[in-house]
N, C-alpha and C positions, 0 to 999 in steps of 0.2 A: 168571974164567970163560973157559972155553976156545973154541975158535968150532962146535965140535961142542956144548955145553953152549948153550941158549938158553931166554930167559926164555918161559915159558910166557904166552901173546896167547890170549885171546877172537878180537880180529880178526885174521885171518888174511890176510896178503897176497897176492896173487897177484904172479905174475914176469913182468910185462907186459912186451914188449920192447920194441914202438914207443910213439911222442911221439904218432901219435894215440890209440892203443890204452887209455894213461894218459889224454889229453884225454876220450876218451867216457866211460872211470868217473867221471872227477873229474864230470864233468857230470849223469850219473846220480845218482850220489850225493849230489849237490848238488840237485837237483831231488828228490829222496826226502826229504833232511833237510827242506828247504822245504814239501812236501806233509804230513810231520809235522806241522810246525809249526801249519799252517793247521787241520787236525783241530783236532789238541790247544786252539788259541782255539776255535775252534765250540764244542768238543764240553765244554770247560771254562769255555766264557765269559770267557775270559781274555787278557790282550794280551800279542803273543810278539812278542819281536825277536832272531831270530838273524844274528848277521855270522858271516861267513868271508872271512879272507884268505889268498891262498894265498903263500905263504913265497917262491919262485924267483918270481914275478911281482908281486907287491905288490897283483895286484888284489883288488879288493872286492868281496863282494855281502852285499847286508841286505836280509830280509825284514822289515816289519812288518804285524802285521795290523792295529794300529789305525790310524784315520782321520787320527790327531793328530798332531803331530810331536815332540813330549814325549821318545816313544824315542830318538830320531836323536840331539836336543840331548845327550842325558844319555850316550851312548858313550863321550864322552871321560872321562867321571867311572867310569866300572866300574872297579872292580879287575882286572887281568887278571893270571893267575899266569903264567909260563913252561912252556911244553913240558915 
């Protein structure tokens, strides 16, 4: 595949130039994903735990809606596929 040739994205990325410019989306986006989340338990009754970690900093954040700690324990047991 040639570099004029490229795979066809749903998500589209923007060409952000600055380290903060990236920090504010990643932050938005992270607080949307999150705000999903919580809907989607309300509004299905259901308990959600999304992690994200971001790749160049290692850091972590985990949402759960439930009260318990069930989710947390059970992380290290998910399957997780590769990028």
């Amino acid at each position: 595949m040639s570099k004029t040739e490229q795979k066809s994205s749903w998500v589209k990325k923007r060409r952000s130039e600055s380290s903060r410019a990236k920090s504010q989306q990643r932050q938005r986006r992270k607080s949307g994903l999150f705000k999903k989340a919580a809907e989607f338990s309300l509004e299905c009754e259901s308990d959600v735990v999304v992690a994200i970690r971001i790749r160049r900093t290692g850091q972590t954040y985990i949402f759960d809606s439930s009260s318990q700690e069930e989710w947390l324990e059970a992380l290290p047991r998910l399957v997780l596929y590769p990028p």
